[in-house]
C-alpha positions in Angstrom: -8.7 15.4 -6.1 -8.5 15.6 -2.2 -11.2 14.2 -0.5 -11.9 12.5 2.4 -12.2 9.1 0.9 -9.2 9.4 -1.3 -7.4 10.6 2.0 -8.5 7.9 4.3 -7.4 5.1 1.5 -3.9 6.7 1.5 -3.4 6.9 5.2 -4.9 3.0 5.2 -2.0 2.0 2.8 0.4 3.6 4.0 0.1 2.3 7.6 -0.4 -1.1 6.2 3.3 -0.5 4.3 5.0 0.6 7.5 3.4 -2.5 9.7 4.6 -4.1 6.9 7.9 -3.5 6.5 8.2 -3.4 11.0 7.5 -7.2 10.8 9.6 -8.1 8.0 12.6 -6.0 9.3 11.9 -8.4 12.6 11.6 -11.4 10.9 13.9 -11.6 6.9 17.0 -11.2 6.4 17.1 -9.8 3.3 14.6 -7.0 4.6 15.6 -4.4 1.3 14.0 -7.1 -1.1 10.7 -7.9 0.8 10.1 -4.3 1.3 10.2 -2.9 -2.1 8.0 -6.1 -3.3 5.4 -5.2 -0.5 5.3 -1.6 -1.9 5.4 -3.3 -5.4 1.9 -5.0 -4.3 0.7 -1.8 -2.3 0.9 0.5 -4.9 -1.1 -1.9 -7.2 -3.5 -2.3 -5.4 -4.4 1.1 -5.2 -3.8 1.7 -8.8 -6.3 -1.3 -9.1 -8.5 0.4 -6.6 -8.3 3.4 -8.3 -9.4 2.0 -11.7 -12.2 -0.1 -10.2 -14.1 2.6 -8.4 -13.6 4.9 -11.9 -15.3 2.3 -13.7 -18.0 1.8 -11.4 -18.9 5.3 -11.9 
């Protein structure tokens, strides 16, 4: 379902992900590792979300 809500929660992760990944590119060495755990913990969080707001209904 495309809504606005489910849109604006996408485009919020998303740019959270890629400010994200900008600082830890800056800042670890091993940048690979920390940015797939960071998108490990993004995508939960929006399966979480997901499942919360469903049950809530």
């Amino acid at each position: 379902m495309l809504n606005g809500f489910t849109l604006a929660g996408n485009l919020v992760y998303r740019d959270f992900f890629l400010v994200g990944c900008a600082v830890i590119i800056g800042y670890v060495n091993a940048s690979m590792w920390a940015s797939a755990a960071l998108a490990i913990v993004i995508v939960s969080a929006s399966f979480m979300r997901s499942f919360w707001f469903l049950s809530a209904e």
